[in-house]
C-alpha positions as CSV (number, residue, x, y, z in Angstrom):
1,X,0.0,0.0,0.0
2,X,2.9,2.7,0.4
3,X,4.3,1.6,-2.4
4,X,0.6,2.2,-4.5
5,X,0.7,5.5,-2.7
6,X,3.8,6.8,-3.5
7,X,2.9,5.8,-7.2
8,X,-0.6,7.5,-7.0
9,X,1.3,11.1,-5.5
10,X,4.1,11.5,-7.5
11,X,6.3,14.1,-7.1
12,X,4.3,15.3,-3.7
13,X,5.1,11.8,-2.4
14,X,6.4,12.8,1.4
15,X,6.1,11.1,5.2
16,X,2.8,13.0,5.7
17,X,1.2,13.6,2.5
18,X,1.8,8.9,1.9
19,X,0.2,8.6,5.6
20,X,-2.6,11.0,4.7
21,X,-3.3,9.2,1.3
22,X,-2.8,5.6,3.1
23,X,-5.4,6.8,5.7
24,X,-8.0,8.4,3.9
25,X,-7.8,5.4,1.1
26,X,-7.9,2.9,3.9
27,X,-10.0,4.6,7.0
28,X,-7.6,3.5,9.2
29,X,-5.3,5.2,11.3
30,X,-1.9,4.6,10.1
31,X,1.6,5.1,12.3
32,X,4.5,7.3,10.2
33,X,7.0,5.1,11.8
34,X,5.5,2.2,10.0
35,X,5.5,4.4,6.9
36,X,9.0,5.2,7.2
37,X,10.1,1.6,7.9
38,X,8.3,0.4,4.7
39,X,9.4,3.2,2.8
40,X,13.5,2.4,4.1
41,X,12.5,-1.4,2.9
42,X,11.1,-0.2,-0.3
43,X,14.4,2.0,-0.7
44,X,16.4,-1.1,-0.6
45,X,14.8,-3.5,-2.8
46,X,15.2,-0.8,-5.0
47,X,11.3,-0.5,-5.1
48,X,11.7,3.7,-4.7
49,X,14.4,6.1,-4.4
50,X,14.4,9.6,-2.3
51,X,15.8,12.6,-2.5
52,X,16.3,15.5,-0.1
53,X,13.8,19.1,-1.1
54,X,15.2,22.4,-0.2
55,X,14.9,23.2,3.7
56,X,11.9,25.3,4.7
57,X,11.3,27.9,7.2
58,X,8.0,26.2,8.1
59,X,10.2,23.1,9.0
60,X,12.3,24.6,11.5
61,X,15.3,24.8,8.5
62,X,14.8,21.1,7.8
63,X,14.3,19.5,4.4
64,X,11.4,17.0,3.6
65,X,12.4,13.4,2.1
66,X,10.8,13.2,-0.9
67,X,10.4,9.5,-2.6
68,X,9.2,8.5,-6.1
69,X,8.7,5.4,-7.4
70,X,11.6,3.5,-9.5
71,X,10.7,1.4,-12.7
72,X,10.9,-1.6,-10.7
73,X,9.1,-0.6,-7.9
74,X,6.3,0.0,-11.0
75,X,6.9,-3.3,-12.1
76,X,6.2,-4.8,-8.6
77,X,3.0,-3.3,-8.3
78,X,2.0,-4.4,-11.1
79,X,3.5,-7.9,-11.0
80,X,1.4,-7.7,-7.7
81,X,-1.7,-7.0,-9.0
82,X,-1.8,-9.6,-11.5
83,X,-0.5,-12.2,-8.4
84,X,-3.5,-10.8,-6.4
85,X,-6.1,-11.0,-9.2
86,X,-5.2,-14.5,-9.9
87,X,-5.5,-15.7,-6.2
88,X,-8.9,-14.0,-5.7
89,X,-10.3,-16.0,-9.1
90,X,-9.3,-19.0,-7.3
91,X,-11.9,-18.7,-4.7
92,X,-15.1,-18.4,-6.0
93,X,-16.8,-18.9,-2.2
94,X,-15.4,-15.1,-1.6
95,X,-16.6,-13.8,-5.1
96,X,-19.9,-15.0,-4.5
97,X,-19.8,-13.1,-0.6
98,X,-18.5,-10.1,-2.4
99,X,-21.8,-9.6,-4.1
C-alpha cells in the first residue's frame, strides 16, 4: 500500500502527505514510523528512491524526504496486482460473498 501510494502522489510523495493518502484510502489510522520503515524497505529493494527538497522555514530549517517510485518498484505493483487477481479468481466462495 505505500508503495501504490507513493505511485498515486508522485512528485508530492512525502512522510505525511503517503500517511494522509494511506489513511484516507484505507480509513484507518496509520503510524508514520510504520511508513518510514516500509518506505526504508522499499528503498532497498530498489522499489523507490528519495531525494532531499530544499529546507523550509516552516520546517524549522529542515528539508522534507521526498520519494518516487523507481521502474521496478512500477513493475512490482503491477506484477502484484496480477498475483492478487489471480488468487482471488481461485476462490469463488469469496466472489460470491463479495456480491
Amino acid at each position: 500500500m505505500v508503495l501504490l501510494a507513493v505511485i498515486r502522489l508522485g512528485e508530492a510523495a512525502y512522510g505525511a502527505r503517503i500517511v494522509r493518502a494511506l489513511e484516507a484510502g484505507t480509513g484507518r489510522e496509520v503510524g508514520v514510523g510504520s511508513v518510514y520503515a516500509a518506505l526504508e524497505r522499499l528503498e532497498g529493494k530498489g522499489f523507490v528512491s528519495s531525494r532531499l527538497g530544499d529546507p523550509t522555514p516552516e520546517r524549522g530549517g529542515r528539508a522534507k524526504r521526498y520519494f518516487r517510485a523507481t521502474p521496478e518498484g512500477v513493475r512490482e505493483a503491477r506484477s502484484t496486482r496480477e498475483t492478487l487477481s489471480l488468487l482471488w479468481q481461485g476462490l469463488p466462495q469469496l466472489e460470491r460473498a463479495c456480491t
